[in-house]
PLY file of the C-alpha trace (Angstrom):
ply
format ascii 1.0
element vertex 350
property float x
property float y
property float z
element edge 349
property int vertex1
property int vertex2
end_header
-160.24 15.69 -111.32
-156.80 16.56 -112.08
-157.08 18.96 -109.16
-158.12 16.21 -106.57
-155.01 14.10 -108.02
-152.65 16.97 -107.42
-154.56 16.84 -103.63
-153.97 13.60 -103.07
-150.77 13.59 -104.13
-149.59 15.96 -101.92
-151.12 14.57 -99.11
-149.31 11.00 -99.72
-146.05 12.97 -99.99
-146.76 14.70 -96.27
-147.57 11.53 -95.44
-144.07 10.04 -96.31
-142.41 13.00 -95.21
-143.79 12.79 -91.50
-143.48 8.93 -91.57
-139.52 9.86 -92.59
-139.11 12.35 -90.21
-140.22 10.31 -86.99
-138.51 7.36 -88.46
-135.51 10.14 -87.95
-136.47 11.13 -84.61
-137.08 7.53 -83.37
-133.25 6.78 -84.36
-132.43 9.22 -82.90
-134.27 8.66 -79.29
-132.35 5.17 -80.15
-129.19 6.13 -80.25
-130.06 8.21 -76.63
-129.14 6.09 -74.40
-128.43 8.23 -71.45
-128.62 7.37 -67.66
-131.05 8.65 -65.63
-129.74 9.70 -62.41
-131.89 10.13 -58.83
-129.42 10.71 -55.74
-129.88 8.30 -52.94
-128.38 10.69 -50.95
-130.26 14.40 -51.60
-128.26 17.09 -50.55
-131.03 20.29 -49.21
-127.48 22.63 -49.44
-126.70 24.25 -52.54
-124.05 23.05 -54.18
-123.46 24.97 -57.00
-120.87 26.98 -56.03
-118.71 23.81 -55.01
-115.91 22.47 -57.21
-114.48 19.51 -57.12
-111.12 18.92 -58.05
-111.15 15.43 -58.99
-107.56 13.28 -60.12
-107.65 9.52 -61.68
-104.69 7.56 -62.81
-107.32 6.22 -65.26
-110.04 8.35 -66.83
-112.18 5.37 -67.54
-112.54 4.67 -63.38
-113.60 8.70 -63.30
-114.80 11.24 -65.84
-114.86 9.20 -69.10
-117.28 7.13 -68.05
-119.45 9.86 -66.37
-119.46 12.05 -69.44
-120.05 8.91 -71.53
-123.11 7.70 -69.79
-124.46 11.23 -69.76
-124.49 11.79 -66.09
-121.84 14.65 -66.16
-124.72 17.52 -65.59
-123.35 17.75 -62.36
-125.13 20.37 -60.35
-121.55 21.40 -59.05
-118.39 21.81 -60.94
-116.17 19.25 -61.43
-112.47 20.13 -62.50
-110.69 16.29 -63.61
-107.17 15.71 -64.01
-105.82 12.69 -65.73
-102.75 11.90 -63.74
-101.14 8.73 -65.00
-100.28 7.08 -61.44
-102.24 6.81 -58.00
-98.52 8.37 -56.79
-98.99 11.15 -58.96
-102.97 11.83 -57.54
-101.76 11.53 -54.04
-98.96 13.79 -54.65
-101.27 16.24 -56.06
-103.58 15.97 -52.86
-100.57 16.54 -50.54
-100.10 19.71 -52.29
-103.33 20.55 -51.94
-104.13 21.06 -55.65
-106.44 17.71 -55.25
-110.14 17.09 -53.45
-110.41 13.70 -54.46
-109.15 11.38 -56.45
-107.96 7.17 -57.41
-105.99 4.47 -57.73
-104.71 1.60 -56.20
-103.91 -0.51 -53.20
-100.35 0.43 -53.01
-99.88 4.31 -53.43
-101.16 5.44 -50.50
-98.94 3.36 -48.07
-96.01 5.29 -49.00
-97.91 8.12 -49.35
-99.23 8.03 -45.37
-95.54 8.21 -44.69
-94.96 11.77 -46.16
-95.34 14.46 -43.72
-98.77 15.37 -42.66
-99.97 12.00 -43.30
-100.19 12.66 -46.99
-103.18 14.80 -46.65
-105.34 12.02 -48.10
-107.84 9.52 -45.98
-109.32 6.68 -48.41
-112.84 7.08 -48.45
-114.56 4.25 -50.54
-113.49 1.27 -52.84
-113.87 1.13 -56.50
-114.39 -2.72 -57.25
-113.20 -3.68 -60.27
-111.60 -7.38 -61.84
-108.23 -8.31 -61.59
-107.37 -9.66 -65.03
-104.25 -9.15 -67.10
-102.19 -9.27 -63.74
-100.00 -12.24 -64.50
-96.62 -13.51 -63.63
-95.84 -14.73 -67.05
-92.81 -16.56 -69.25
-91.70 -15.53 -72.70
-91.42 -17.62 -76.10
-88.03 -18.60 -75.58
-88.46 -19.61 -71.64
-92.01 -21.45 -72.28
-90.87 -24.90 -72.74
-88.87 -25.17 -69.33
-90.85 -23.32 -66.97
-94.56 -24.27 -66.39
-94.51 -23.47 -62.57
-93.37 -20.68 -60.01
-91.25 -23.18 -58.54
-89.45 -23.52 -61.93
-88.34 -19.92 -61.64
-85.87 -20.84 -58.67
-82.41 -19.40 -59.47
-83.71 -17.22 -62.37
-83.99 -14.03 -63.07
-87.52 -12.46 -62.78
-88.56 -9.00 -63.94
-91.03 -7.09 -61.40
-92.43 -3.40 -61.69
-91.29 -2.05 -58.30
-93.71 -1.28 -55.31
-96.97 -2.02 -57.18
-99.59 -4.77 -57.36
-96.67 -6.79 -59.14
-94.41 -6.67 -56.80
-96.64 -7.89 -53.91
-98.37 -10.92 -56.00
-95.44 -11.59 -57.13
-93.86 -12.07 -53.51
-97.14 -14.15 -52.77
-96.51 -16.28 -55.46
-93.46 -17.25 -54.62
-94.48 -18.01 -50.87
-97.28 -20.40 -52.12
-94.54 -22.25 -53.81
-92.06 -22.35 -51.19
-89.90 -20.01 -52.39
-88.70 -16.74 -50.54
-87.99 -13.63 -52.57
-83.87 -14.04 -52.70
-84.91 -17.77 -54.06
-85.11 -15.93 -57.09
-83.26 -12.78 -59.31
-85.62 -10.27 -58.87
-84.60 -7.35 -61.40
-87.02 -4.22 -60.63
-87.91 -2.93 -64.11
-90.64 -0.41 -66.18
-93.81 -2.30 -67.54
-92.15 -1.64 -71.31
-88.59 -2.37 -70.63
-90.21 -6.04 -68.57
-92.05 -6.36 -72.02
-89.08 -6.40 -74.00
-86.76 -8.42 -71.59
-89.38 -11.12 -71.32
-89.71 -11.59 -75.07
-85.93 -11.51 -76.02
-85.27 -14.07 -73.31
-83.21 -11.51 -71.00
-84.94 -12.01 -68.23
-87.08 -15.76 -67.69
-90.08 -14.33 -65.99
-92.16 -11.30 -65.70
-94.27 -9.72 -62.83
-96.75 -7.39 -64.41
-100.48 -6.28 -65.20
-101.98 -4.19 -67.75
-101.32 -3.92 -71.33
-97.65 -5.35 -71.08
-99.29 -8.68 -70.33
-101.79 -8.77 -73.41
-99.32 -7.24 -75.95
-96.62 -9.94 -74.19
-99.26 -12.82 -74.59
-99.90 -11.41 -78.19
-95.91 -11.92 -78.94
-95.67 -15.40 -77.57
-95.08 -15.23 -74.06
-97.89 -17.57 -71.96
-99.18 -17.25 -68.04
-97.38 -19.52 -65.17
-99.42 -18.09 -62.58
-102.06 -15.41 -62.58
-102.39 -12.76 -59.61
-106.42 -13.04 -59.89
-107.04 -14.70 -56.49
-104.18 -12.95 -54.76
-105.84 -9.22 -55.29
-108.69 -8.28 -54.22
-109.75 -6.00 -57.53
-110.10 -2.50 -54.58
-109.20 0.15 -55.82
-109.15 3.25 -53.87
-111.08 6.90 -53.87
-108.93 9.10 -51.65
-110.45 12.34 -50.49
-108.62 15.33 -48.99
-109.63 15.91 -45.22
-110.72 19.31 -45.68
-113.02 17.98 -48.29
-114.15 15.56 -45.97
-114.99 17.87 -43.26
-116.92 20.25 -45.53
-120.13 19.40 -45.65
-121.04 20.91 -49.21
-117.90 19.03 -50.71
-118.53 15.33 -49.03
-122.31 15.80 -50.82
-120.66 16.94 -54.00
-118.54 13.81 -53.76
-121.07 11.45 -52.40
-122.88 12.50 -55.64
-120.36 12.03 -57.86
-119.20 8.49 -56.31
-122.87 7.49 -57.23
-122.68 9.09 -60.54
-119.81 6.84 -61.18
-121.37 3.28 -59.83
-124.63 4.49 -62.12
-122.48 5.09 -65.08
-120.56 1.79 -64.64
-123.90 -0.33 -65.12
-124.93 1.79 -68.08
-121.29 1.02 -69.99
-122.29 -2.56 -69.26
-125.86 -2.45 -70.86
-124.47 0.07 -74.05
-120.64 -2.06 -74.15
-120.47 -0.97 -77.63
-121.44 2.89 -76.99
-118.67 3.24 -74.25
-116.09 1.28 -76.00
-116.74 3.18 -78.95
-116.27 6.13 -76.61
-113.39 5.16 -74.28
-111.48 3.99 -77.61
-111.83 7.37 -79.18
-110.73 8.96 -75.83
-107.45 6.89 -75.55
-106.90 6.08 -79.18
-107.21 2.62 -78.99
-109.22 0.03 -80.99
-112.78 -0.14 -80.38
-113.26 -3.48 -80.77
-110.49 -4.47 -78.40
-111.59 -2.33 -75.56
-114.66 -3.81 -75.61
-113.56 -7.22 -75.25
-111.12 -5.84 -72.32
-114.64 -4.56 -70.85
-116.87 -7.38 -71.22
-114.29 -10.10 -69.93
-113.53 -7.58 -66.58
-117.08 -7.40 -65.89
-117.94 -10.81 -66.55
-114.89 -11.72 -63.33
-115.90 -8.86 -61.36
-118.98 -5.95 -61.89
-117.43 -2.51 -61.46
-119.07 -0.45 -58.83
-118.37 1.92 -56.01
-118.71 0.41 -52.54
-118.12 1.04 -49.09
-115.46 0.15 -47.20
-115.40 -3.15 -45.25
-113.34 -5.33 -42.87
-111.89 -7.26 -45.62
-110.51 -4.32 -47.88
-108.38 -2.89 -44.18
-107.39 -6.63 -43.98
-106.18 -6.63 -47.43
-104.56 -3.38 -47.60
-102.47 -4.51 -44.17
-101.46 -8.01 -45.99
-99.86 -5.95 -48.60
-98.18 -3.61 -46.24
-97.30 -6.68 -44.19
-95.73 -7.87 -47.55
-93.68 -5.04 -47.96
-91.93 -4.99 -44.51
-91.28 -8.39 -45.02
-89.29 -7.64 -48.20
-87.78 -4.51 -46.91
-89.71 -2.21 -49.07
-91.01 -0.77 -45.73
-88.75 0.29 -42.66
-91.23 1.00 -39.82
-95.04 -1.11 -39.83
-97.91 0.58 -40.61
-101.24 0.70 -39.24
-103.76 -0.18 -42.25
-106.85 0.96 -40.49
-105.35 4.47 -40.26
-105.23 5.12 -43.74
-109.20 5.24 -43.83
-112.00 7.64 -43.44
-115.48 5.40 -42.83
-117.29 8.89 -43.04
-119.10 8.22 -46.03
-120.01 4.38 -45.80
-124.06 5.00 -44.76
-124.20 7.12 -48.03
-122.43 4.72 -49.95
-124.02 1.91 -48.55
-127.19 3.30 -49.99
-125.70 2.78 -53.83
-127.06 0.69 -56.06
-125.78 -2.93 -56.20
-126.38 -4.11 -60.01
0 1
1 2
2 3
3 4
4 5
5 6
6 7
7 8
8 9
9 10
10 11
11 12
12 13
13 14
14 15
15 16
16 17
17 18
18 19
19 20
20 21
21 22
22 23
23 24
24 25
25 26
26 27
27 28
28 29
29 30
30 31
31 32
32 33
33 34
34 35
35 36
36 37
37 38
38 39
39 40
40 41
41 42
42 43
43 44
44 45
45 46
46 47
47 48
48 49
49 50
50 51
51 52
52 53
53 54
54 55
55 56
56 57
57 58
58 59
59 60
60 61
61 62
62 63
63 64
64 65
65 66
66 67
67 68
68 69
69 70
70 71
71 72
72 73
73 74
74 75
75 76
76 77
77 78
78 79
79 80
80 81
81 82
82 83
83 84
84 85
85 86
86 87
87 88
88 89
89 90
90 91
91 92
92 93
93 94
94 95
95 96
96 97
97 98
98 99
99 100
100 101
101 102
102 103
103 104
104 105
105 106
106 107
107 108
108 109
109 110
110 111
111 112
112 113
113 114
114 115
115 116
116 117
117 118
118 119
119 120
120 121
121 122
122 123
123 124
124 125
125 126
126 127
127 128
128 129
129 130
130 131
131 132
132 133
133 134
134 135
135 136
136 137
137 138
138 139
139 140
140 141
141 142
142 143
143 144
144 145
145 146
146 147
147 148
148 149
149 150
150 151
151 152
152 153
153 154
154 155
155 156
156 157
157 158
158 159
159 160
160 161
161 162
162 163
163 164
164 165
165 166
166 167
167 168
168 169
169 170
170 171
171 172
172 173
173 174
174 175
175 176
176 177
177 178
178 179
179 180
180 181
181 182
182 183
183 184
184 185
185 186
186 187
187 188
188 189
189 190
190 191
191 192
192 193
193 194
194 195
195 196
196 197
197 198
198 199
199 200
200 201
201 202
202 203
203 204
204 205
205 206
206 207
207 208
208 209
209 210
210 211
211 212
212 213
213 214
214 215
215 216
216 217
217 218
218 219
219 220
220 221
221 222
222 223
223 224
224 225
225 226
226 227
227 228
228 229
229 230
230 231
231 232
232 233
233 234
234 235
235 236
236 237
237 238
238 239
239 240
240 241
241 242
242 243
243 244
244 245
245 246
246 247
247 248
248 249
249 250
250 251
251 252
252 253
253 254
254 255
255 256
256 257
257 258
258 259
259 260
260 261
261 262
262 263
263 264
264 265
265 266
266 267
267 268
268 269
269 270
270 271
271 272
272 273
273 274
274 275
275 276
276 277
277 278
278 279
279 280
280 281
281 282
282 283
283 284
284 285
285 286
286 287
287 288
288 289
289 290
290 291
291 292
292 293
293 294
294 295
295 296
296 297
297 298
298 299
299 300
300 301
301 302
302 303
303 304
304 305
305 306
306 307
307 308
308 309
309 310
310 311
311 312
312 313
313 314
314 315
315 316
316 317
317 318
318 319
319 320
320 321
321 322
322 323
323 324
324 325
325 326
326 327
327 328
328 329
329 330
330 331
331 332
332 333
333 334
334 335
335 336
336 337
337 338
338 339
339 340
340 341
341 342
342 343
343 344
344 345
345 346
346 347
347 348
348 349
């Protein structure tokens, strides 16, 4: 009797013990959450001997969201720098140290007037929302200016030759104002913070974190650039990794790595904030809300490019001439390479 206790005993205890350990495993098969990745565009070349140089001004539009979605298995090499500017990546293509890389509108206009072109074509867009891009006032300035046309005769901060700078000018047109209507004072995104806050300067033209940490110290939106950008941003590929057909796959691939990684952050927001937060040192919880609210404007994805992005791009370098920023016009249409919009075309639209 005491035998068959002992049995059964043991048997209940296995019991537990399997029930506990594929409790364990089914956590964990919870918490991998993975995309799966099938190329729309198979590649019958090998490609692992290719790398791919890759630069970003933010790692979050590139490699931190591949590796974070899982999809960095790449069956090529893929070498990422982190490069804090679109300048900075199209200076590192000119050398030739870059295959590909992104960033905005704006960098590669003065970049197509270095010699040899800059070495770069753009090659696809990277749609994404155009939030926290504000022409703002500060605490002390709040209670007297409520429109652009209020800002007539002030001085207004602007971070030179960048999205700012050009919704900035288009603000100011809407209202009937012309640039010299106003005291435009080129400044940093930080030292624009500051001014803006202490009063120095009565309005600000800038985007990013200046305008939520700004916001968070008082200062409130008089116009937002949302509707004046169009939320491109730019890949930028090196011609002779354009021309080489092992390369353009390895990039096609990757571009579609990226647009299949973007709708996986939006179904596991709490995996890659937790993620991009750790990356960037950040808080977790505020990425995520920085996330969710860009998404819910516009869906990040990679796309091809289109009639409206050239007419875009041409607006702003339209804008520029007018203010002087540019000394000879520029041909927008030149700037791009349509090689790869059939492949891209063939992306996934989530």
């Amino acid at each position: 009797m005491k035998n068959r206790v002992w049995l059964l005993l043991c048997m209940v205890m296995v019991t537990l013990f399997a029930a506990g350990c594929s409790d364990q495993d089914m956590g964990s098969a919870k918490k991998t959450s993975a995309a799966t990745f099938t190329s729309s565009n198979p590649y019958k070349g090998e490609l692992s001997g290719v790398t791919l140089n890759v630069g970003s001004s933010s790692s979050d539009l590139a490699q931190a969201i591949v590796k974070a979605a899982g999809l960095d298995n790449t069956p090529y090499t893929v070498n990422y720098h982190n490069l804090r500017g679109g300048n900075l990546v199209l200076e590192a293509m000119a050398a030739g140290q870059l295959d590909a890389g992104c960033g905005s509108q704006i960098p590669p206009i003065f970049a197509s007037l270095s010699q040899n072109g800059g070495n770069f074509k753009i090659i696809a867009i990277r749609k994404g929302n155009t939030l926290d891009q504000e022409l703002i006032t500060g605490p002390k300035t709040k209670d007297t200016i409520k429109t652009v046309a209020d800002l007539k005769g002030k001085k207004v901060g602007y971070v030179k030759n960048t999205t700012a700078q050009y919704f900035l000018y288009k603000m100011l047109e809407e209202a009937g104002l012309t640039w010299n209507d106003v005291d435009a004072l080129p400044m940093s995104t930080s030292d624009g913070l500051s001014a803006v806050i202490t009063g120095d300067i009565d309005g600000l033209a800038s985007y990013g974190n200046s305008i939520i940490s700004a916001k968070d110290k008082g200062a409130v939106t008089v116009k937002s650039g949302a509707d004046i950008l169009s939320g491109d941003y730019y890949w930028y590929a090196a011609p002779a990794t354009i021309n080489d057909p092992a390369k353009h796959a390895a990039l096609v691939d990757y571009l579609e790595r990226i647009n299949e990684a973007d709708e996986w952050a939006r179904q596991h927001p709490d995996e890659w904030a937790a993620y991009y937060a750790k990356e960037t040192n950040q808080d977790k919880d505020a990425v995520k809300k920085q996330f969710v609210e860009g998404e819910q404007q516009r869906k990040g994805r990679i796309a091809p490019i289109d009639a409206a992005t050239i007419a875009s791009e041409q607006d702003i370098i339209d804008s520029f001439l007018s203010l002087g920023v540019l000394s000879k016009p520029i041909q927008a249409a030149h700037l791009f390479d349509r090689s790869f919009d059939q492949e891209i075309a063939k992306f996934k639209v989530y």
